[in-house]
PAZAPA-4460 file (N, C-alpha, C; in steps of 0.05 Angstrom, whole numbers, plus 32768, in hexadecimal, padded with zeros to 4 digits):
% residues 271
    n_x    n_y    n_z   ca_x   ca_y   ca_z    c_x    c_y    c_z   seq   type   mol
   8122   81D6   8512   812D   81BF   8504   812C   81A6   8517     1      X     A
   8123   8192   8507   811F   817E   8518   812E   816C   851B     2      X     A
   8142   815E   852F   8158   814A   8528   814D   8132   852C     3      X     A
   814A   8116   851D   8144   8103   852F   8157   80F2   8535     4      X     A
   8161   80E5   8550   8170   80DC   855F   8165   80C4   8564     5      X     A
   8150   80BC   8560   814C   80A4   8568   8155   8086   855B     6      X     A
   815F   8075   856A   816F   8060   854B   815A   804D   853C     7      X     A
   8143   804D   854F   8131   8039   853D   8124   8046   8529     8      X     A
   8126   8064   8527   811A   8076   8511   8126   8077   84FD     9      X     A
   813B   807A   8510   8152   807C   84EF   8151   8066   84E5    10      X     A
   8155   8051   84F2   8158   8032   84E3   8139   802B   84D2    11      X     A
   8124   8038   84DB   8115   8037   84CB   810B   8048   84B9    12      X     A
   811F   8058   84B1   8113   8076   849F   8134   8063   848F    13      X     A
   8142   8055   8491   815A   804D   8480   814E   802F   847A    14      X     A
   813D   8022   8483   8131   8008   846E   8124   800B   8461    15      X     A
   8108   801D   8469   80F9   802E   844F   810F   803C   8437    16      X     A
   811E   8046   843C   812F   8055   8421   8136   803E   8416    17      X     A
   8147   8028   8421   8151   8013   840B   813F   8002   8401    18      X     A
   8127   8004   8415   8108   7FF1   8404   8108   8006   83E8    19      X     A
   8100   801C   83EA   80F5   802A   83CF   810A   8026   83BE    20      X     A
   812E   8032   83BE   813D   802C   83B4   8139   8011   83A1    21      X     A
   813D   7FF8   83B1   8130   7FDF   83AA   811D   7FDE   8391    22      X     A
   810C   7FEB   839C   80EE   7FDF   8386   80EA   7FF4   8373    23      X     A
   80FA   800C   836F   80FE   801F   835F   8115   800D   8346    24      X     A
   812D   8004   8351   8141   7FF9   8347   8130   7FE2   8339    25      X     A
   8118   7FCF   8344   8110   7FB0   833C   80FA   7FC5   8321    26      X     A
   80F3   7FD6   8328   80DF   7FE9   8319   80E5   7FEE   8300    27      X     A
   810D   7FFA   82FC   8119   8000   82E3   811A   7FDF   82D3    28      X     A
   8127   7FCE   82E5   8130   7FB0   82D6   8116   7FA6   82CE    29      X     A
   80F7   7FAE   82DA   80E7   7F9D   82C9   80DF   7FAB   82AB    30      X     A
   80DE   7FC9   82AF   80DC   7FD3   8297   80EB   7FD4   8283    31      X     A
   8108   7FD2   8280   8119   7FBC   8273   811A   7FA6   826B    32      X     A
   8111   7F90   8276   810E   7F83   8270   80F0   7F76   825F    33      X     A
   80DD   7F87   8267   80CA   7F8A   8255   80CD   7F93   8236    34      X     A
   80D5   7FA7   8238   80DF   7FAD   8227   80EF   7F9F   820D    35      X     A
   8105   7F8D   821D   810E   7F81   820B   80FF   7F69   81FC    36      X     A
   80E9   7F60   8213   80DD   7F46   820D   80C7   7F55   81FB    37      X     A
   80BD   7F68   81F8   80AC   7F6B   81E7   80A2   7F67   81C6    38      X     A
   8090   7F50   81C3   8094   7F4F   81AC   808A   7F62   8199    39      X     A
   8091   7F66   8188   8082   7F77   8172   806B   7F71   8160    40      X     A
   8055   7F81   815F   8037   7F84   815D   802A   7F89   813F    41      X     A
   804D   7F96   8136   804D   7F9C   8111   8066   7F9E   810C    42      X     A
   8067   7F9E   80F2   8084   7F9E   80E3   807F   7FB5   80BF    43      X     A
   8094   7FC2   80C0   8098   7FD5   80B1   80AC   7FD3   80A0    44      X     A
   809F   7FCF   808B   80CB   7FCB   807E   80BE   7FE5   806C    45      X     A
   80D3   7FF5   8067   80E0   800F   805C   80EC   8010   8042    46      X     A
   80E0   8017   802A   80F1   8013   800E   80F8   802F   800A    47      X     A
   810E   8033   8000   8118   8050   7FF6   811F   804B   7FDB    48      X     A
   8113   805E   7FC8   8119   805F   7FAB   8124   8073   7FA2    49      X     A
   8131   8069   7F90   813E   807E   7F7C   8156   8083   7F82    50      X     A
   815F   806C   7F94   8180   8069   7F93   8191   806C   7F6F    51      X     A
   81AB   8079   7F73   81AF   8079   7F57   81BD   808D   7F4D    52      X     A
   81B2   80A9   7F55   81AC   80BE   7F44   81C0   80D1   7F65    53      X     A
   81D2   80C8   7F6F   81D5   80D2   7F8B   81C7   80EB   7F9A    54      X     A
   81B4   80E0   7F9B   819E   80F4   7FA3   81A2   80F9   7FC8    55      X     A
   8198   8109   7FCB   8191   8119   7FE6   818A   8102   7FF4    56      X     A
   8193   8107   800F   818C   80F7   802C   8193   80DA   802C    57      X     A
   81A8   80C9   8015   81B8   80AE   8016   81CC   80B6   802D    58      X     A
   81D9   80CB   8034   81E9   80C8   8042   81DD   80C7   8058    59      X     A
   81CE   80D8   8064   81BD   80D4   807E   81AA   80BB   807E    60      X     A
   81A0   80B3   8072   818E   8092   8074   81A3   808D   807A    61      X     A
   81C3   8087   8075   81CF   8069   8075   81D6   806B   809B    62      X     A
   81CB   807D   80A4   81CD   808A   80BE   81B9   8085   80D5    63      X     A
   81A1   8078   80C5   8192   8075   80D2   8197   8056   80E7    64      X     A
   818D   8051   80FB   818C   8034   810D   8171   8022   8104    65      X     A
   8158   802E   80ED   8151   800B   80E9   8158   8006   80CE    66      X     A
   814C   7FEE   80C8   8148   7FDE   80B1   8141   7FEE   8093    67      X     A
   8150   7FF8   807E   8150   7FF6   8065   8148   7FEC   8054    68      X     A
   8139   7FEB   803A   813C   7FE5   8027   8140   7FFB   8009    69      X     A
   8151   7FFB   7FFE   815C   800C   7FED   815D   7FFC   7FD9    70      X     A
   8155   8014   7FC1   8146   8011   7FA6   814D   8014   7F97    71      X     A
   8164   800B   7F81   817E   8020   7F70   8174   801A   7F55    72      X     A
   8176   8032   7F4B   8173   8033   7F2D   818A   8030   7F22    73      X     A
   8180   801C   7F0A   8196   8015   7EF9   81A7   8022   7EE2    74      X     A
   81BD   8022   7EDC   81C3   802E   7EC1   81CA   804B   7EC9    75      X     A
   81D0   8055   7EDD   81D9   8070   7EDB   81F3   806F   7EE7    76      X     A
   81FB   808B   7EEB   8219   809B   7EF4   8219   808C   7F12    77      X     A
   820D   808B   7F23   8206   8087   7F3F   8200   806B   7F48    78      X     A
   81F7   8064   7F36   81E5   8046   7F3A   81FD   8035   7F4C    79      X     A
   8217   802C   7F42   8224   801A   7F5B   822E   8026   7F6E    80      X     A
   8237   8040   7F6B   823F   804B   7F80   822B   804F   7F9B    81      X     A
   820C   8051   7F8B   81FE   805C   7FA7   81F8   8038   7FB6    82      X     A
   81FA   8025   7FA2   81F1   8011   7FA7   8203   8001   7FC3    83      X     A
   8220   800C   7FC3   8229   8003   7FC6   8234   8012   7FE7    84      X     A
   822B   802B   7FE4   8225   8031   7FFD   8209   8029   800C    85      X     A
   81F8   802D   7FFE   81E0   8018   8011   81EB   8001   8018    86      X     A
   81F9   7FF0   8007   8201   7FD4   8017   8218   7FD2   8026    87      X     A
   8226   7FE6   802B   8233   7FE9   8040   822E   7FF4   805A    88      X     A
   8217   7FFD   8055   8201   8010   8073   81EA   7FFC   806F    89      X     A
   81F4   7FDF   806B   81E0   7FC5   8077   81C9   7FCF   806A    90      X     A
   81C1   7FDC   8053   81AD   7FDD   804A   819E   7FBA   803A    91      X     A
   8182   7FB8   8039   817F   7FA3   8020   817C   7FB1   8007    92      X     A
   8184   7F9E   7FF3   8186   7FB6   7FDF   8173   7FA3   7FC4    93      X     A
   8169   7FB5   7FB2   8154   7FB0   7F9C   815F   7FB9   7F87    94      X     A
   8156   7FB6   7F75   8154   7FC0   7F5A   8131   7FD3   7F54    95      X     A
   8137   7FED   7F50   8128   7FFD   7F44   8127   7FFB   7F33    96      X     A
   8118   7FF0   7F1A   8112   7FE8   7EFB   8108   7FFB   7EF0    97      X     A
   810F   800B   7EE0   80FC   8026   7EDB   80E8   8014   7EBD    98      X     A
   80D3   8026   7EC4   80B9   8017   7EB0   80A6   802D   7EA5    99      X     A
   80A9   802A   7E8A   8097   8042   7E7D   8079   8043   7E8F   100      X     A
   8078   805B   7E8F   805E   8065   7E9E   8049   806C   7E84   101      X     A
   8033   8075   7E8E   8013   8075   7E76   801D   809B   7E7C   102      X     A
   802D   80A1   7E88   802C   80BA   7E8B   8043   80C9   7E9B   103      X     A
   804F   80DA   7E9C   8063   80E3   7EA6   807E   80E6   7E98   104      X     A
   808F   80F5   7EA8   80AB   8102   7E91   80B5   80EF   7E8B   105      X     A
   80B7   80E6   7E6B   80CA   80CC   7E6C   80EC   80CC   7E7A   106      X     A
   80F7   80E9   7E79   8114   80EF   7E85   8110   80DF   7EA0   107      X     A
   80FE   80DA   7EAD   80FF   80CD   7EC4   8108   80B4   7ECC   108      X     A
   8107   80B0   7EB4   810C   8084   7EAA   812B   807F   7EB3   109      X     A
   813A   8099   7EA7   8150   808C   7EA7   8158   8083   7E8C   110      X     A
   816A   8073   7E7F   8178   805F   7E6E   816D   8043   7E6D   111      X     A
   816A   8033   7E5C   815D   801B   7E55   814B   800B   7E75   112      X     A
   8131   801D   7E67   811B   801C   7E7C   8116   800A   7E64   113      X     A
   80F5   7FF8   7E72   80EC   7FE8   7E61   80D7   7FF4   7E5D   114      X     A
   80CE   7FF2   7E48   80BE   8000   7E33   80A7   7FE5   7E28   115      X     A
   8095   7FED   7E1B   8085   7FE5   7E0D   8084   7FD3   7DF3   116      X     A
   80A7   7FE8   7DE2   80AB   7FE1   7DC7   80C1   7FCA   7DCB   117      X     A
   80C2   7FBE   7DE5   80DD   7FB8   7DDF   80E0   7F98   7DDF   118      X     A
   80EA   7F82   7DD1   80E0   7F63   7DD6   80E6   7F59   7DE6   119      X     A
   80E0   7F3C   7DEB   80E5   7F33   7E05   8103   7F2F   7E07   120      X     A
   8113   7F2E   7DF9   812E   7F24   7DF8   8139   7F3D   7E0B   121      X     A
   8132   7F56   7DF8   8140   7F71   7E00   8132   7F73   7E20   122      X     A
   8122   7F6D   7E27   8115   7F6E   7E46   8128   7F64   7E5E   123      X     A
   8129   7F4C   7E4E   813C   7F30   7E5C   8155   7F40   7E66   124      X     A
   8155   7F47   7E52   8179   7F52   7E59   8186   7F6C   7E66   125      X     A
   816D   7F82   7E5D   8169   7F99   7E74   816C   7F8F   7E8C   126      X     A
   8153   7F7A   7E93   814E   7F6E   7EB3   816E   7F6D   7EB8   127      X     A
   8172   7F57   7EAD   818A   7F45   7EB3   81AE   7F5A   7EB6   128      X     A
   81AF   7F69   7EA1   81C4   7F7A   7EAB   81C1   7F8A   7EBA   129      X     A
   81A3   7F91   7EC4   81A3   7FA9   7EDB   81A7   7F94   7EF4   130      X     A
   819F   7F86   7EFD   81A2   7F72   7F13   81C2   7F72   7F14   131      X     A
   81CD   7F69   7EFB   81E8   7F6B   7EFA   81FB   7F7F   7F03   132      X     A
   81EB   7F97   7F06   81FF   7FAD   7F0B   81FA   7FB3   7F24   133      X     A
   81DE   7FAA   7F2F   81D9   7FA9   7F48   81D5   7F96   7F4F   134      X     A
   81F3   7F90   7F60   81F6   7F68   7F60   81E1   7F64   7F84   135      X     A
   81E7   7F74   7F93   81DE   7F70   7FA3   81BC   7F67   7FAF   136      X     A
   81B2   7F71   7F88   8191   7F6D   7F97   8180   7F58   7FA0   137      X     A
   8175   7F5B   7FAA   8165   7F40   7FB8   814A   7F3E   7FA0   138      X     A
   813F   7F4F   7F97   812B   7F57   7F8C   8120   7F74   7F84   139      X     A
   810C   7F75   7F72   8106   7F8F   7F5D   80EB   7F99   7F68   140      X     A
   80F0   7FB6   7F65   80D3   7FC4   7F67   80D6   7FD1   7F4D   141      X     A
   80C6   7FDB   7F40   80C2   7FF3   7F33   80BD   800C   7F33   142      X     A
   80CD   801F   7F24   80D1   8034   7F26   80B6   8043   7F0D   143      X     A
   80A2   804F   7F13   8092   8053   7EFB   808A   803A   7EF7   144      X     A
   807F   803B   7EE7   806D   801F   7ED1   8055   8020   7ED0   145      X     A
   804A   8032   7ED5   8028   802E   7ED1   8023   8025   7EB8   146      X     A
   8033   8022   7EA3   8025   8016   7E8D   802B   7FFC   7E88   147      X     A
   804A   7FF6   7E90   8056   7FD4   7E8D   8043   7FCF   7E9B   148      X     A
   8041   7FD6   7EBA   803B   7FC0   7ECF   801A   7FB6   7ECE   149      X     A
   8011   7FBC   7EAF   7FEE   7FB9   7EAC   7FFA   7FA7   7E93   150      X     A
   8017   7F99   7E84   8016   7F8A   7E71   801D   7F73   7E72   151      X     A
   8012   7F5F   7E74   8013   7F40   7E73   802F   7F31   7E72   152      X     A
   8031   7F3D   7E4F   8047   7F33   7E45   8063   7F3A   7E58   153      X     A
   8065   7F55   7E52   807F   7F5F   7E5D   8085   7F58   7E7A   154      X     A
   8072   7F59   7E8F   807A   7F54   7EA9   807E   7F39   7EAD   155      X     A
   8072   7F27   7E9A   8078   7F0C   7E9C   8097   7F08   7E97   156      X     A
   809E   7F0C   7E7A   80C0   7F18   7E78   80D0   7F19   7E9D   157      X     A
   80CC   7F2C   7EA3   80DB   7F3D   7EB6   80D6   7F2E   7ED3   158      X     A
   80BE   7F1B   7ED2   80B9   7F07   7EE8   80C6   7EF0   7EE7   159      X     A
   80CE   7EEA   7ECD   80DF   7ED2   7EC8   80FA   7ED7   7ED5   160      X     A
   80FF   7EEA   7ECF   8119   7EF3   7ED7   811B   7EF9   7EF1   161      X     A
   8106   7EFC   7F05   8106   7F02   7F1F   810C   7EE0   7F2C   162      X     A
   80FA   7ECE   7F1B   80F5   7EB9   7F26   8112   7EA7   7F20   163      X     A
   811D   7EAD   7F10   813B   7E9C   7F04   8147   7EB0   7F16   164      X     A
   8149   7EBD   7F20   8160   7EC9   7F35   815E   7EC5   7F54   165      X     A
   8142   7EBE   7F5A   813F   7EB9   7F75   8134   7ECB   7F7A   166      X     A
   8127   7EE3   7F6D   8123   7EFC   7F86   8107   7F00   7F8D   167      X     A
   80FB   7F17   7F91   80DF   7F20   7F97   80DB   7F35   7F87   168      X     A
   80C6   7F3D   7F8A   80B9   7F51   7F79   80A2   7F67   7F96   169      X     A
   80AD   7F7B   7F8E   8099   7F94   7F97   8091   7FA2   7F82   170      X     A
   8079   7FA8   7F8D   8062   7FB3   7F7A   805A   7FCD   7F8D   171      X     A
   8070   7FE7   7F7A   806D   8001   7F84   804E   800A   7F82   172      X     A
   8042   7FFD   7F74   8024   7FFD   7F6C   8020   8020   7F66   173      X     A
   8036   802A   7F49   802A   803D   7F3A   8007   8034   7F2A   174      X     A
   8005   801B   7F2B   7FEA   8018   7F1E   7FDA   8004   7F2F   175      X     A
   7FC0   7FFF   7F2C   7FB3   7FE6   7F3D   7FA5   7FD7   7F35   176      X     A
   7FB9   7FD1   7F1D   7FB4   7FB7   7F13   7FC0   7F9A   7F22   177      X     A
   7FB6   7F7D   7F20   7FC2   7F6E   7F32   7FCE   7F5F   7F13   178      X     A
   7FD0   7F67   7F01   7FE7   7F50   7EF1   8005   7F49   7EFE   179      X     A
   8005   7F5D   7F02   8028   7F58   7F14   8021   7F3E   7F2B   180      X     A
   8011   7F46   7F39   8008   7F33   7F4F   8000   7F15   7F4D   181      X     A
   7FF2   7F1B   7F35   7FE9   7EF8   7F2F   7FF7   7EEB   7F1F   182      X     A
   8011   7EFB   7F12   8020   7EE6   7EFF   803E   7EE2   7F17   183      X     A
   803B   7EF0   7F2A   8052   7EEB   7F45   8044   7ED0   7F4F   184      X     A
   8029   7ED1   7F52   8018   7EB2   7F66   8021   7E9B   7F51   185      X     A
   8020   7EA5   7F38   8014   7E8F   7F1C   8040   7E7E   7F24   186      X     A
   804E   7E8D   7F25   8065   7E91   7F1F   807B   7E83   7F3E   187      X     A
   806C   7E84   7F4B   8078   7E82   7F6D   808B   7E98   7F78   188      X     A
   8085   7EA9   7F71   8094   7EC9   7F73   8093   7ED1   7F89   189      X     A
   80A0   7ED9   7F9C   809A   7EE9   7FB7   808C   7F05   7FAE   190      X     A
   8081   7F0F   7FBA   8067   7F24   7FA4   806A   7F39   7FC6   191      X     A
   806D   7F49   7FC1   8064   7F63   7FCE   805A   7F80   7FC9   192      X     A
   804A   7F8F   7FD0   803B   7FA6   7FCD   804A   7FBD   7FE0   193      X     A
   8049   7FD1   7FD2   8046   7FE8   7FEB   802A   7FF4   7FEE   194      X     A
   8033   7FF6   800C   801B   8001   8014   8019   8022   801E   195      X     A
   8026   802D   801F   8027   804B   8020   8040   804D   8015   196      X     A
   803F   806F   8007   8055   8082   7FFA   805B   808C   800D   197      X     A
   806D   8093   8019   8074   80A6   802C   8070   80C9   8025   198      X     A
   8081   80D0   8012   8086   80E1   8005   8077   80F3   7FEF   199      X     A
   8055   80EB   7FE9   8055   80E9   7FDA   8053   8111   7FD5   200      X     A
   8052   811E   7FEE   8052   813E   7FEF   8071   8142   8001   201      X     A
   8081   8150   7FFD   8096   8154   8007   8091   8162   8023   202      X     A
   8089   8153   8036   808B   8169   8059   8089   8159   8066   203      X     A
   808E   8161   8083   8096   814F   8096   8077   814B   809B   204      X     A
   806A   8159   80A2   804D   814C   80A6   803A   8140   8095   205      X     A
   8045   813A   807E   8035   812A   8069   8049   8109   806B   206      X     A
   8060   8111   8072   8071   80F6   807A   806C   80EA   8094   207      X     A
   806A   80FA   809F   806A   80EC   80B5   8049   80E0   80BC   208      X     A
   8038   80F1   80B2   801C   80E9   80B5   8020   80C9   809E   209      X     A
   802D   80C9   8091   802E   80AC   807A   803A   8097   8084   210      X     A
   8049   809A   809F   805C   808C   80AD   8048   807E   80C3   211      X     A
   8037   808D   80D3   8028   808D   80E0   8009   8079   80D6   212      X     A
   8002   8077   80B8   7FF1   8070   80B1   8001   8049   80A4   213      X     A
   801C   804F   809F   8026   803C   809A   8028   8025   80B7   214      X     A
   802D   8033   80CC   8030   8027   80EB   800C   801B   80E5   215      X     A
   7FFB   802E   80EB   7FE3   8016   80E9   7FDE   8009   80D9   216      X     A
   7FEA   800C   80C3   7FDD   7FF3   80AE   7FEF   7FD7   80BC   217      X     A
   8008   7FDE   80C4   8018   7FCA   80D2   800B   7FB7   80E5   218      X     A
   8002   7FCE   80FD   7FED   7FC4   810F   7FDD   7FB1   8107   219      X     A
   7FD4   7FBB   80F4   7FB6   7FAD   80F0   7FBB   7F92   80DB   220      X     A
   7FD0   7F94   80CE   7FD2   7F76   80B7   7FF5   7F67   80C4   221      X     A
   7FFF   7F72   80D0   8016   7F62   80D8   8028   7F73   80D0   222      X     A
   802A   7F7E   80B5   803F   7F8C   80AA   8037   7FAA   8098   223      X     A
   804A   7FB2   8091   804E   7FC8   807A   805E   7FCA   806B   224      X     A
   8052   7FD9   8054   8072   7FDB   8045   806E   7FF8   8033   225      X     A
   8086   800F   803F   807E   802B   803E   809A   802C   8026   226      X     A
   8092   803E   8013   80A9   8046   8004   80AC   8067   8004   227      X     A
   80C4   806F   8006   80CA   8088   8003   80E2   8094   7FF4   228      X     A
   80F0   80A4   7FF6   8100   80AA   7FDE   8118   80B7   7FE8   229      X     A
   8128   80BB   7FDC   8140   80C5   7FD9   8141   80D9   7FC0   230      X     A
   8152   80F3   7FC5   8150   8104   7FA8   8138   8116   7FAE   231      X     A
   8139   811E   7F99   811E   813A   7F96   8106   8134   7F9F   232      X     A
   80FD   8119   7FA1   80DB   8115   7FA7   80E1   8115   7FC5   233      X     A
   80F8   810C   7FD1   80F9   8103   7FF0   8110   8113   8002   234      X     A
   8123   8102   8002   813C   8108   800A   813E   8116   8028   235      X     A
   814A   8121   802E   814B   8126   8048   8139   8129   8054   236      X     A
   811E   813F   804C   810D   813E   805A   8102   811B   8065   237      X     A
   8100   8112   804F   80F5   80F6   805B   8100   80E6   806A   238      X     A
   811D   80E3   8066   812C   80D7   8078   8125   80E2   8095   239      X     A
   812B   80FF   809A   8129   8107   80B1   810B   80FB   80C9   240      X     A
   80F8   8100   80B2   80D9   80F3   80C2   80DE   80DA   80B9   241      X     A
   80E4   80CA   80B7   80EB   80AB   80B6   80F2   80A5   80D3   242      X     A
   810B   80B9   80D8   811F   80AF   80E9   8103   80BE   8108   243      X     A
   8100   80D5   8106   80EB   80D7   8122   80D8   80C8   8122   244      X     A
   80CC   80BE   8105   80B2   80AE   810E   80B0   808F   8117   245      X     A
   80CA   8086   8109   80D2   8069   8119   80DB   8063   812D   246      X     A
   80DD   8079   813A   80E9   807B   8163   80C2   8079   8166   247      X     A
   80B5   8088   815D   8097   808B   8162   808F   806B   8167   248      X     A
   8099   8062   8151   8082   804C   8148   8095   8033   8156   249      X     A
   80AB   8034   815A   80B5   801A   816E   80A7   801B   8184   250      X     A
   80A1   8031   8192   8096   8033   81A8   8079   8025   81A6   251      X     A
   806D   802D   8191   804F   801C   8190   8052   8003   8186   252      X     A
   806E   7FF7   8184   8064   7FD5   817F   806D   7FCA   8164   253      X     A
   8079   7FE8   8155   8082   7FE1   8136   80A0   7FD1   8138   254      X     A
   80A8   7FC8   8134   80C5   7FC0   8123   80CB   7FBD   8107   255      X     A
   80E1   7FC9   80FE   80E3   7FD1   80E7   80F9   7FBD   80D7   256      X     A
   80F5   7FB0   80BD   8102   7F96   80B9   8103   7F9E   809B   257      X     A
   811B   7F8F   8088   811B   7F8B   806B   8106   7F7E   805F   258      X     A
   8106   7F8E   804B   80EC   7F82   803C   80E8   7F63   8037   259      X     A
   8103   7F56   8035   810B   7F3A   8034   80F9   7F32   8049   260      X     A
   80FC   7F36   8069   80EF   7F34   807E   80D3   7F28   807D   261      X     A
   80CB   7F2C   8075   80A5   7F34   806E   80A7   7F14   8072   262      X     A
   80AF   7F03   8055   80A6   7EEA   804F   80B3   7ED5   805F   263      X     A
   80C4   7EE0   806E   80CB   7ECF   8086   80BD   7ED2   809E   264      X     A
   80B1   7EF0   80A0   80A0   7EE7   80B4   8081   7EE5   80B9   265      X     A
   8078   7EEA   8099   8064   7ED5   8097   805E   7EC5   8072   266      X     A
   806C   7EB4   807C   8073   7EAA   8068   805C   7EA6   8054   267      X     A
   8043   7EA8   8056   802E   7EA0   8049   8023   7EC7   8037   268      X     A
   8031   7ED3   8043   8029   7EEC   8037   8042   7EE2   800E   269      X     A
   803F   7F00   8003   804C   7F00   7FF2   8050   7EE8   7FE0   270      X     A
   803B   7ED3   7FE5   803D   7EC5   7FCC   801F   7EC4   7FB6   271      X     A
***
């Protein structure tokens, strides 16, 4: 065993330790502070549908640490209640419009969905008391509609009403048609698309691979906008890969913001 006794050794085997100490300690504060200064490279805002119906995994989303947007269907048992816990867990909150589809269970609509047969008056006022019951919304996506969201007349109806309330419009894009789109430009409508389903197979690797494809579309155009679900199509499973894949994707540069977000931060999108 070797002792060393000498004092200039020691004094210099004890400036080396508080040098490394030092630049280990200057080493943590710059990676912190990088960190914080880092700006973000994409942006993701998150719609969840089929608030309403108190479906599976509302209580765990309201749990999650980012940005929300929740989707409530109108006219049912659930509808203010769930509404009303999203906007107390700082959710942004929408109106889900349910809209006859060219195909699928009509039980899925719900109660005074808008339909085909129905006039503009009776349209007006669906819009208008579902907003009403869901005072909080900023704006409407649709729930279904592959067949409204290809008809002139009717979405014009239901745009009026977007545009006399102040809000925006998302376009769950059950169809790919752009009438929704060009009577939002014709109209001065804030106009949004989604761009991936999360959910559209129930597993963590079909979600999370959708999460992952949502992060590069982010990358690559500035933003995203992913919808997923609550209830039988989603619900916990999805929440759960939401919540691991957005620790993923902060790390590569995503930040995750309300759908509101978008047109504030680039204001020239969505019109």
């Amino acid at each position: 065993m070797i002792i060393v006794t000498n004092k200039k050794t020691i004094a210099l085997i004890c400036l080396i330790l508080v040098i490394i100490f030092f630049l280990i300690f200057k080493f943590i504060l710059l990676e912190k502070d990088l960190a914080a200064n880092t700006t973000p490279t994409g942006y993701v805002a998150l719609v969840i549908d089929d608030f309403g119906n108190n479906g599976e995994g509302i209580d765990e989303l309201a749990k999650l640490d980012i940005p929300i947007t929740a989707a409530v269907m109108p006219f049912l048992e659930y509808t203010e209640i769930d509404a009303k816990k999203a906007y107390d867990a700082n959710m942004e909150i929408i109106l889900h419009l349910p809209m006859e589809p060219e195909k699928g269970d009509p039980k899925w609509l719900g109660p005074r969905a808008i339909r085909d047969n129905l006039c503009d008056d009776e349209i007006k006022e669906i819009v208008n008391d579902a907003l009403d019951q869901v005072k909080w919304a900023k704006g409407i996506n649709n729930h279904m509609g592959s067949k409204i969201m290809k008809d002139k007349v009717i979405m014009r109806e239901i745009l009026n009403v977007v545009k006399e309330r102040n809000l925006y419009f998302l376009n769950s894009r059950t169809d790919e048609t752009k009438v929704t789109e060009d009577i939002s430009k014709e109209l001065g409508i804030v106009y949004f698309k989604r761009d991936v389903f999360l959910d559209n197979e129930r597993n963590d690797y079909s979600i999370s691979n959708a999460m992952n494809q949502l992060g590069k579309i982010a990358l690559e155009k500035g933003y995203a906008v992913g919808i997923g679900h609550v209830g039988g199509q989603g619900g916990k499973i999805t929440v759960d890969a939401i919540d691991k894949m957005s620790k993923k994707l902060k790390e590569e540069g995503i930040e995750f913001i309300y759908l509101s977000q978008i047109q504030e931060l680039f204001p020239m999108e969505g019109k």
